[in-house]
N, C-alpha and C positions, 0 to 999 in steps of 0.2 A: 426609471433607471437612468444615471448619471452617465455619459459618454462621453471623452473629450476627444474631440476632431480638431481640424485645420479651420481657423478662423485670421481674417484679414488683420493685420498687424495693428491696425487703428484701435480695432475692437479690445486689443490686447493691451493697447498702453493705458497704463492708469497715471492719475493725475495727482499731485501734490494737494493733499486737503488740509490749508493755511491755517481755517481756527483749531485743531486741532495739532499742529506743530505750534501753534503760539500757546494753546493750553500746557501742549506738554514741557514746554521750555520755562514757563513761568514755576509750575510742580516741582521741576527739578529744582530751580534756583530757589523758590521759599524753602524748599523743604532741606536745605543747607542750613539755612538759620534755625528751621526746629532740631536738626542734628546738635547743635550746638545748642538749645537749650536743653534738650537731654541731657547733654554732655555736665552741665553746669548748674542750671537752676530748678527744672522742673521737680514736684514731691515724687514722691516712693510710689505712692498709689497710683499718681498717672503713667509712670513708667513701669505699672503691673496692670494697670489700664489698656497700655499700650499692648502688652506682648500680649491680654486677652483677646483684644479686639483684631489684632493680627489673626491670632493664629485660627479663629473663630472664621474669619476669612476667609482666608488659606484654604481650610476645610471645602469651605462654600462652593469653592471653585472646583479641586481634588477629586473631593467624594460626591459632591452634589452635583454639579454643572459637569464636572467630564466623563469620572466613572457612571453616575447612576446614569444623569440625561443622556449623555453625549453618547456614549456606551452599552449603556445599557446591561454592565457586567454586572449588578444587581438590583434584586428590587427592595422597596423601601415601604414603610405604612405609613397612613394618611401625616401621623404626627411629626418623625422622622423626616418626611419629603418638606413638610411644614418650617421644619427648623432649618432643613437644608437653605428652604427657599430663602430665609431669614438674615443666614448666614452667605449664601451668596449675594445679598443684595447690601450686604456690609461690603463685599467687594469692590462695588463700585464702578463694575465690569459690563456695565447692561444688563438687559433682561436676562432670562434664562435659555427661551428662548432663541433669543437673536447670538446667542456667547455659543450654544449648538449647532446652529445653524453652520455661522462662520468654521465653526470647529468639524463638523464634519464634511465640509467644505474642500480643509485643510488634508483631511484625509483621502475622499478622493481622486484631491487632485497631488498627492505626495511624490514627490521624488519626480515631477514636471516642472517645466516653465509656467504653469499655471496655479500653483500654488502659490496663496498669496504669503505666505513663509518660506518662502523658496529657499530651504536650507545650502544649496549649491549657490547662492550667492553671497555667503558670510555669516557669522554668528551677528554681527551688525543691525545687517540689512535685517534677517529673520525676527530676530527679538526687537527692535527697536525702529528703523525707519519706511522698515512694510505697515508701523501702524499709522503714518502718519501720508498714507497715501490713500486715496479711497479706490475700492475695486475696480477693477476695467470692466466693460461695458458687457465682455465673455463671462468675466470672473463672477459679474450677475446673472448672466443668463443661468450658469451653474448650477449656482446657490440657488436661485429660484426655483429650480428641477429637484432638489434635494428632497428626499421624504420626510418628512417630519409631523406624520400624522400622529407617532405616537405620543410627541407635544400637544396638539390637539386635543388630544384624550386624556390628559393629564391636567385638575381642574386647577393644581395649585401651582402648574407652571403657566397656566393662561391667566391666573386670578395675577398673576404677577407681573407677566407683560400688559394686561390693561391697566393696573394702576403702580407701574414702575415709579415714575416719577413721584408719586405721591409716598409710595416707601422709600424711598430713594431720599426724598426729604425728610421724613421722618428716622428712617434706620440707620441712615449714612452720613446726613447732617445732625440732626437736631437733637439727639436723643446721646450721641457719643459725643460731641463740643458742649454740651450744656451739663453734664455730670461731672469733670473737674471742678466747673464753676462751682457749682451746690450743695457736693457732697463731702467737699476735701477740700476747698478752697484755696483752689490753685488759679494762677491769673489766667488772663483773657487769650493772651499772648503764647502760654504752653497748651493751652487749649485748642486754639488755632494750626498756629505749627507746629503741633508734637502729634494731636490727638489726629488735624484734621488733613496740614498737606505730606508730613513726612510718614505718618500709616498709609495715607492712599499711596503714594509712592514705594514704599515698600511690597505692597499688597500688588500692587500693579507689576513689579516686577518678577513677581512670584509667577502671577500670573501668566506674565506673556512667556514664561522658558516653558510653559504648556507645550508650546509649540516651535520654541525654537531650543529645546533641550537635546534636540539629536545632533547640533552642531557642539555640543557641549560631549556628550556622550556616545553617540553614534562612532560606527565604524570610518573613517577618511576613505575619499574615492580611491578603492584600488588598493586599499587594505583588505589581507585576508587573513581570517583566524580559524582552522589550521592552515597551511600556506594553498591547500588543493579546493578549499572549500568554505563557504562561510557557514554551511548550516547544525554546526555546532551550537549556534547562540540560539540554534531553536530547541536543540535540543536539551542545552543545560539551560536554558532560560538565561543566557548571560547576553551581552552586548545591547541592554534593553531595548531604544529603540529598534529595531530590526525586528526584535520579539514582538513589540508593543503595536507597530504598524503592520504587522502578518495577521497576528490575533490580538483585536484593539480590544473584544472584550472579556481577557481574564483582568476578574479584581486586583488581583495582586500586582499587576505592574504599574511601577510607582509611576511619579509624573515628574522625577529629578533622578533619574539613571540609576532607581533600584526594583529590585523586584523580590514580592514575600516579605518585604521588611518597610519599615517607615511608619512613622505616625497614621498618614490616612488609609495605610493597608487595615491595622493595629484596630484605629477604631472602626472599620467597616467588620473585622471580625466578633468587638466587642458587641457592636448592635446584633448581629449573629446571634452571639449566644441569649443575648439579651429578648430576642425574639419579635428584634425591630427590622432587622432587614434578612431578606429571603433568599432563594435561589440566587445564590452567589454562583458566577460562572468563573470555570477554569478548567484547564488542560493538564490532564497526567502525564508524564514523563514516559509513562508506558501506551498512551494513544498518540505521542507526538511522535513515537518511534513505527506505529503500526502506520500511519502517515505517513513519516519517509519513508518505509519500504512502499509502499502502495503508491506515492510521488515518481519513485523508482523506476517501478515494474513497467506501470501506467502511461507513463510520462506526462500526466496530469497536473497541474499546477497543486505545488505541494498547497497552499491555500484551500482549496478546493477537495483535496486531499484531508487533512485535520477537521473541516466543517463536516467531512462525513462518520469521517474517524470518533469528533465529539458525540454525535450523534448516538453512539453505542456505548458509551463510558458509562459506566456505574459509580459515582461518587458517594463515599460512608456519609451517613449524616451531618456526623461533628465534622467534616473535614474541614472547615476551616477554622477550626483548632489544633490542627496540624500544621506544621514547618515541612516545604518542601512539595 
């Protein structure tokens, strides 16, 4: 069990980690010049290259590393976790993992000084100069305390943290810069920075609104919607994060301020019917209600409330072929 107390201010400061502000500074400025050969010279093929190998990514991270691992709002079979694993390691994001670990990290340390996304201090700092800091000395103790035995027991998120680097070279380098060259015969140059630093660049930025998406969509300190009360967004599912960090694991909430809609909701229900992935988790509208009254009465943390409330639901089979 994760608890955060009072720790000495030292233990709290984290420190600027220099190769990684010098990697990330160099990514930005190549990947200007592969903008620009998009723009102008690269074939057709690499730039259908590109937007596969993006969004294959994208996925990687979405459905694989945050919904399934990170969450655990479904489960997935052997093949399925297989591809996920594949596709997050197109990412380029670290293991699986270590990208969970950090991630639910994130969560519970949310809406404190000790999260290392600390959305109270800018969309800036959140998405961009929290990665370029290494955790405080707390921030590990944390992490370290986190559970993540169900990574343990997962053979194809371990098969992946032992030999990262080696798919990482394989899946991330070699295999996507070397198919312009061979297959299409496209030069070295769009290969490089179209295939290799302006994709990681985009994929990376995808990635980090994972976490700092609530400065983008979140409600503003001291905004209320309706003026007496915020807990409408739990009810209709709107104001996503508010929804998404009460109940991190319904499938349906997206990971860019939608919920029940978007491409990786889409395909997590394809695999659904497909009979690739399972016990899809979510909250009916009519247990999220039986929750606030029982928050109400109780005065029970409505959290604690809905974890019980879930408990009793009865969801139809097909339901996530249903909207809503």
């Amino acid at each position: 069990m994760v608890s955060i107390t009072e720790a000495p201010a030292q233990d709290r400061s984290r420190e600027a980690d220099w190769p990684v502000v010098l990697f990330f500074i160099h990514i930005h400025l190549l990947s200007l010049y592969g903008l620009w050969l998009l723009l102008f010279e690269v074939k057709l093929l690499t730039i259908l290259f590109l937007l596969a190998l993006t969004s294959c990514a994208i996925l990687g991270v979405t459905t694989g590393a945050h919904r399934l691992w990170a969450h655990r709002s479904y489960k997935a079979n052997t093949g399925l976790r297989i591809t996920l694993m594949v596709f997050q390691t197109l990412a380029g994001q670290g293991s699986i993992y270590d990208w969970v670990q950090n991630h639910r990290l994130h969560h519970v340390t949310f809406d404190t000084d000790d999260d290392p996304y600390n959305h109270k201090k800018g969309f800036l700092y959140a998405h961009v100069l929290t990665r370029m800091r290494k955790l405080s000395p707390y921030q590990e103790k944390l992490k370290g305390s986190i559970d993540v035995s169900d990574l343990h027991d997962d053979p194809v998120v371990m098969f992946q943290k032992k030999f990262y680097w080696v798919l990482y070279g394989v899946l991330f380098l070699l295999l996507p810069l070397n198919a312009p060259l061979e297959y299409w015969e496209d030069s070295v140059l769009s290969s490089i920075f179209v295939i290799g630093f302006l994709r990681y660049l985009v994929v990376l930025h995808a990635s980090w609104l994972v976490e700092s998406a609530v400065c983008v969509w979140g409600l503003k300190p001291g905004e209320k919607y309706p003026h007496d009360s915020n807990s409408v967004f739990v009810l209709a599912k709107t104001f996503w994060p508010q929804y998404h960090y009460l109940i991190p694991n319904d499938y349906k909430s997206g990971e860019y301020g939608t919920y029940d809609c978007g491409c990786s909701t889409a395909f997590i229900r394809v695999w659904a019917a497909l009979g690739l992935a399972t016990d899809l988790n979510t909250i009916e509208q009519a247990t999220i209600q039986q929750a606030l009254k029982a928050a109400a009465e109780s005065k029970r943390p409505l959290k604690t409330c809905i974890a019980d409330a879930a408990k009793h639901q009865t969801l139809p089979e097909d339901h996530f072929l249903r909207r809503g």
